[in-house]
N, C-alpha and C positions, 0 to 999 in steps of 0.2 A: 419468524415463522409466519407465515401467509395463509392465507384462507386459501382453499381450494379455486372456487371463483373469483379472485383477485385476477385479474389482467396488466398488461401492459400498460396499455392506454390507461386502466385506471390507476396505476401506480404514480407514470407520467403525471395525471393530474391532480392528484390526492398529496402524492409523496415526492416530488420532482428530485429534493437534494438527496433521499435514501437512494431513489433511483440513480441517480453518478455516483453514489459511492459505491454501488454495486455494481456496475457497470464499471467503473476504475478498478474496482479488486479483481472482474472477474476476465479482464481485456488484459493480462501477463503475458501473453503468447506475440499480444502485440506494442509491444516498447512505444512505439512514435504512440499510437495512438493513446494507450496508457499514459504518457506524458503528459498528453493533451489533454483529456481529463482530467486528471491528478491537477492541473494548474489550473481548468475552469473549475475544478471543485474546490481550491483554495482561494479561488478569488470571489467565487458565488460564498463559500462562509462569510468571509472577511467582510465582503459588502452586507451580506445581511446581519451578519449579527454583529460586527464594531460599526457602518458606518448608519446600517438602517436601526438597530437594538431591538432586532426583531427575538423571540423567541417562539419555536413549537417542536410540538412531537417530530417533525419530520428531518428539522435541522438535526435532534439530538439522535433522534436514532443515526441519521446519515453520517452521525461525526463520529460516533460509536463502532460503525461497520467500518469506517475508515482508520481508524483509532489501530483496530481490531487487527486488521490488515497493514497497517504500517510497523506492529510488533510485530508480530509475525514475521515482517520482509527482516524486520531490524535485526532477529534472530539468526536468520538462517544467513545474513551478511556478518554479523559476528562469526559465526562456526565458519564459514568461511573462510575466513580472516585466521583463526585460529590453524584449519586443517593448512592453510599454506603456507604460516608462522614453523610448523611443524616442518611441513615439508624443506623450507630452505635449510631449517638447522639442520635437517639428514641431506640434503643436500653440501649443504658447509663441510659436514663431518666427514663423508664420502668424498670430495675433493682433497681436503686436508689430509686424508690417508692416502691419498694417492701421491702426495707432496714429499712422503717419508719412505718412495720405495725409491 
C-alpha cells in the first residue's frame, strides 16, 4: 500500500526493483513486453543480490510482489492443465462410444 503522494518518479527512484515487479505483474495483456521484464527483473535480482550481495527493503518487497504474482500465474496454469486433463478423457470416452456403434 502506498501513501497517497507517492509518485512515479518517486517510486522509480526510492523503489526501482518494486517498481518492475509491478510493472511485470501488471503488463499481462502484453506477452512480449511482459517477457522483457520478467527477464530484466530476474537478471537485476541475480546481479544485485548473488553477484553484488546487496540487501534492502526494495529488493524484498520487489521479490515478494513478484513471488506473489508468479503463484498466482502458477495456479491458474495448473487448473488449466487440470480443465484439459478433463476434457481429453470426455473426449477419449465420446470417441470410443462412437467406436462401439
Amino acid at each position: 500500500v502506498f501513501a497517497p503522494n507517492v509518485s512515479l518518479d518517486s517510486l522509480r527512484r526510492e523503489r526501482p526493483f518494486l517498481l518492475l515487479a509491478i510493472l511485470t505483474m501488471t503488463s499481462i495483456s502484453h506477452t512480449a513486453l511482459q517477457d522483457s521484464l520478467e527477464a530484466e527483473l530476474r537478471e537485476t535480482l541475480g546481479r544485485k543480490v548473488i553477484f553484488n550481495g546487496e540487501k534492502s527493503l526494495d529488493l524484498l518487497q520487489g521479490l515478494l510482489v513478484y513471488l506473489a504474482w508468479y503463484a498466482a500465474l502458477f495456479h491458474v496454469i495448473l487448473y488449466l492443465q487440470g480443465t484439459i486433463s478433463i476434457l481429453d478423457m470426455i473426449a477419449s470416452r465420446y470417441i470410443n462410444s462412437l467406436k462401439w456403434l
